[in-house]
C-alpha positions as CSV (number, residue, x, y, z in Angstrom):
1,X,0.0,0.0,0.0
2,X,1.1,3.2,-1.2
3,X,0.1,6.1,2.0
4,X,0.2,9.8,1.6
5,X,1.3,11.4,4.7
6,X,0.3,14.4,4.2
7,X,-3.1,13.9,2.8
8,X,-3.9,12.2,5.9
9,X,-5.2,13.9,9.0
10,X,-2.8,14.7,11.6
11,X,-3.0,12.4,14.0
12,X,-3.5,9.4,11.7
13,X,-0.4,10.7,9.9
14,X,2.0,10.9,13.1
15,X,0.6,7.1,14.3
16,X,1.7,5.9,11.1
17,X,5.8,7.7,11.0
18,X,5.9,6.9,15.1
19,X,4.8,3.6,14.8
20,X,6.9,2.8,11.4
21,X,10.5,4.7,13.2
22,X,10.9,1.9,16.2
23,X,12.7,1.9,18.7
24,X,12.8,5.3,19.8
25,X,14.6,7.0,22.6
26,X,13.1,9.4,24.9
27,X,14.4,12.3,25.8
28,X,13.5,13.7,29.3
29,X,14.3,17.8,28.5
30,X,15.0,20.3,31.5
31,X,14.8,23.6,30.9
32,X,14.4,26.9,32.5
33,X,11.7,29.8,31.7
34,X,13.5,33.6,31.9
35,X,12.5,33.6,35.5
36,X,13.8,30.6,36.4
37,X,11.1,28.2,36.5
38,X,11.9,24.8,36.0
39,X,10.4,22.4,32.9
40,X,10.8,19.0,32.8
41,X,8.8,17.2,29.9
42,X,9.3,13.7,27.6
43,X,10.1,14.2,24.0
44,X,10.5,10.5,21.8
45,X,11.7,11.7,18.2
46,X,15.7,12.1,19.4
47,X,18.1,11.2,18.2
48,X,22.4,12.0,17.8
49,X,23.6,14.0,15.5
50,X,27.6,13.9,15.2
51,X,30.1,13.6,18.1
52,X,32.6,16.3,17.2
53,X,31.6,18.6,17.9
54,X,29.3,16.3,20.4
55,X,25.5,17.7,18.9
56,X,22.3,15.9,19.7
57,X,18.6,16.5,18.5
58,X,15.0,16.6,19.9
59,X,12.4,17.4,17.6
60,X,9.5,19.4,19.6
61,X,6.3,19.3,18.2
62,X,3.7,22.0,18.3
63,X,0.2,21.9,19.9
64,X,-2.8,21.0,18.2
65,X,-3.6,24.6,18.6
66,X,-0.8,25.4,16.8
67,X,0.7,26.8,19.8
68,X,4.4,26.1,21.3
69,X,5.3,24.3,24.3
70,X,6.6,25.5,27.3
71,X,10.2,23.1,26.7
72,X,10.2,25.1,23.5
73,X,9.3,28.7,25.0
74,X,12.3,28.1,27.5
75,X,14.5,26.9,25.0
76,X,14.1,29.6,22.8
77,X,14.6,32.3,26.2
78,X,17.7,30.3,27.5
79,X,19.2,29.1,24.8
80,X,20.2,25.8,27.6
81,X,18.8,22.3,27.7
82,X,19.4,19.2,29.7
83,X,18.0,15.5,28.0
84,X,18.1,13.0,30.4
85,X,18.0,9.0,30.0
86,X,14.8,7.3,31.0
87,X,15.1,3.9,33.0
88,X,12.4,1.6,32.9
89,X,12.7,2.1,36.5
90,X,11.6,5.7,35.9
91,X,8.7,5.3,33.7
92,X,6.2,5.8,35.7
93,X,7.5,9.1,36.6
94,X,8.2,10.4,33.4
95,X,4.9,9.7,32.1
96,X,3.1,12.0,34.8
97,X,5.4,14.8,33.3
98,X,3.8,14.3,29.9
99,X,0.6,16.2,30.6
100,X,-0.2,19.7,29.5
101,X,0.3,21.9,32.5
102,X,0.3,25.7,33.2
103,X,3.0,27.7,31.9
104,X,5.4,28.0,34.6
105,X,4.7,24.3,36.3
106,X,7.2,22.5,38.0
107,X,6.3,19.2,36.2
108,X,9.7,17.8,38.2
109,X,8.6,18.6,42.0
110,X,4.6,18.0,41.4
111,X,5.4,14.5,39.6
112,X,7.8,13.8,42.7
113,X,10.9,13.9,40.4
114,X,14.6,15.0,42.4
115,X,16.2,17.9,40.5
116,X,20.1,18.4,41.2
117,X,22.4,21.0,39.3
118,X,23.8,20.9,36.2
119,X,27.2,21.3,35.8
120,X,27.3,23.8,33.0
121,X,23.8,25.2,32.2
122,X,21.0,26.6,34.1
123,X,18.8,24.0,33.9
124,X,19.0,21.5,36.4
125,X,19.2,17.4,35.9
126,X,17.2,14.5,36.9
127,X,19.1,13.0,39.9
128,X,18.4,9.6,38.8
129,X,19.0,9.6,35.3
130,X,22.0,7.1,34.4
131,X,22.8,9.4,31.7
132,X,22.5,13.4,31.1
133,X,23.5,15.2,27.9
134,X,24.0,19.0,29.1
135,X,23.7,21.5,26.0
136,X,23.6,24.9,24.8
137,X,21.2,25.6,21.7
138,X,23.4,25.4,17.9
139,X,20.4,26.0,16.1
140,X,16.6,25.4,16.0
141,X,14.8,24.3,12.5
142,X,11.3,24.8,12.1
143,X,9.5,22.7,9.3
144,X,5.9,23.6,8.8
145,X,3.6,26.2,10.1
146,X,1.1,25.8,13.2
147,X,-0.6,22.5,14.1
148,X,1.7,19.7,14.4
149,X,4.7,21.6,13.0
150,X,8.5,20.7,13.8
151,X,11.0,22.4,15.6
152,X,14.2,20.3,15.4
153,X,15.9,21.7,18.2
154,X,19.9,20.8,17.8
155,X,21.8,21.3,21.2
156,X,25.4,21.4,21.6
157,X,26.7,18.7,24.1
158,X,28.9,20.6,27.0
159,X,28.9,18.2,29.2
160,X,28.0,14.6,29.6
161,X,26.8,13.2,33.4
162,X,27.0,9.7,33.3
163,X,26.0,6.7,36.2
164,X,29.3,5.0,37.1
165,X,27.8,2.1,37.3
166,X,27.1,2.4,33.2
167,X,30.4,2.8,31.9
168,X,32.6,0.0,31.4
169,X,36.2,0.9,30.8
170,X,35.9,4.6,30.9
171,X,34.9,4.8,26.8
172,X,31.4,2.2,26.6
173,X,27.7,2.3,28.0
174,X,26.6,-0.4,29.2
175,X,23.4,-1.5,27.8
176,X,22.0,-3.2,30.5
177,X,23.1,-1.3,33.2
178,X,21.4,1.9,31.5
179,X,18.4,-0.1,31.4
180,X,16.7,3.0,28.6
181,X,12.7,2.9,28.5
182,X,12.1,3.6,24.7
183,X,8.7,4.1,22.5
184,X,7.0,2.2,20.2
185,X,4.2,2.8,17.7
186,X,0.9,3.1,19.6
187,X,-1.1,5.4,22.2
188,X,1.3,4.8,25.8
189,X,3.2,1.7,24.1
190,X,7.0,1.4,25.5
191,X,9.5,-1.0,25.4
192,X,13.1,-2.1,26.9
193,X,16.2,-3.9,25.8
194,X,16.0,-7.8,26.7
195,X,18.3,-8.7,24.3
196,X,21.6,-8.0,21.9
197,X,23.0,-9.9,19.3
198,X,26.1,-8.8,17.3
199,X,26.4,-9.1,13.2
């Protein structure tokens, strides 16, 4: 079957692309308003981009109002970003940030989530991520107007937090240790690594 994305209504048309670009990381973004309000929201097309210089990318989608979110809105002010890892420990967690909430919520204390500092940026980091990328906005791309459009949002890495207990050797993650809770195609469908197989 032949499908035309774009002559397909919005939501049908994003079940389709999410469902057909498995597995999917999820970026947990922390930012900052201009006053100094803390964000913390989920965010599952992410992906890297190149590591030198060490640049990463989160695509943030706008409303079905056409308007922005608040990650976006403090990206844009700040210019600073944190995207942590999500354990499948932590899903639960990060879920209840993934609700619309007033501008200027503190998605991270109401949710019950522990904020420490960053070492480089304002915003700060979830304390039990295994893994934190700190960055500083390179650029933002938007693609398409209003409802539903993109804003590829590509962050410069300054620093990278990781769990001891995930690196092996100093240079390698370890897969099982970081234990990532990922997304699948479907309305609240996640899955985890169970298994690895070289080629």
């Amino acid at each position: 079957m032949l499908i035309d994305l774009d002559a397909l209504e919005g939501r049908e048309a994003h079940d389709l692309l999410a469902g057909a670009i498995v597995p999917r990381a999820i970026a947990w973004v922390s930012t900052v308003n201009a006053r100094g309000e803390g964000n913390l929201a989920p965010f599952s097309f992410f992906t890297g981009v190149t590591w030198r210089p060490a640049t990463i990318a989160v695509s943030i989608v706008n409303r079905s109002n056409g308007s922005e979110k608040d990650t976006l809105r403090n990206i844009r002010a700040t210019r600073e970003f944190v995207v942590n890892s999500v354990s499948v420990q932590q899903g639960k967690l990060m879920f209840e940030t993934a609700g619309t909430f007033a501008y200027g919520t503190d998605e991270a204390s109401g949710s019950g989530v522990e904020m420490v500092p960053a070492n480089k940026v304002r915003p700060r980091r979830v304390k039990g991520a295994k893994i934190a990328f700190e960055c500083r906005v390179l650029d933002i791309v938007t693609v398409g107007e209003g409802t539903y459009a993109g804003n590829l949002v590509l962050g410069s890495v300054l620093a990278l937090d990781v769990d001891d207990k995930v690196l092996r050797d100093g240079r390698e993650i370890s897969w099982s240790e970081l234990n990532n809770l990922g997304r699948i195609g479907g309305a609240n469908r996640f899955f985890r690594i169970e298994s690895v197989f070289e080629v």
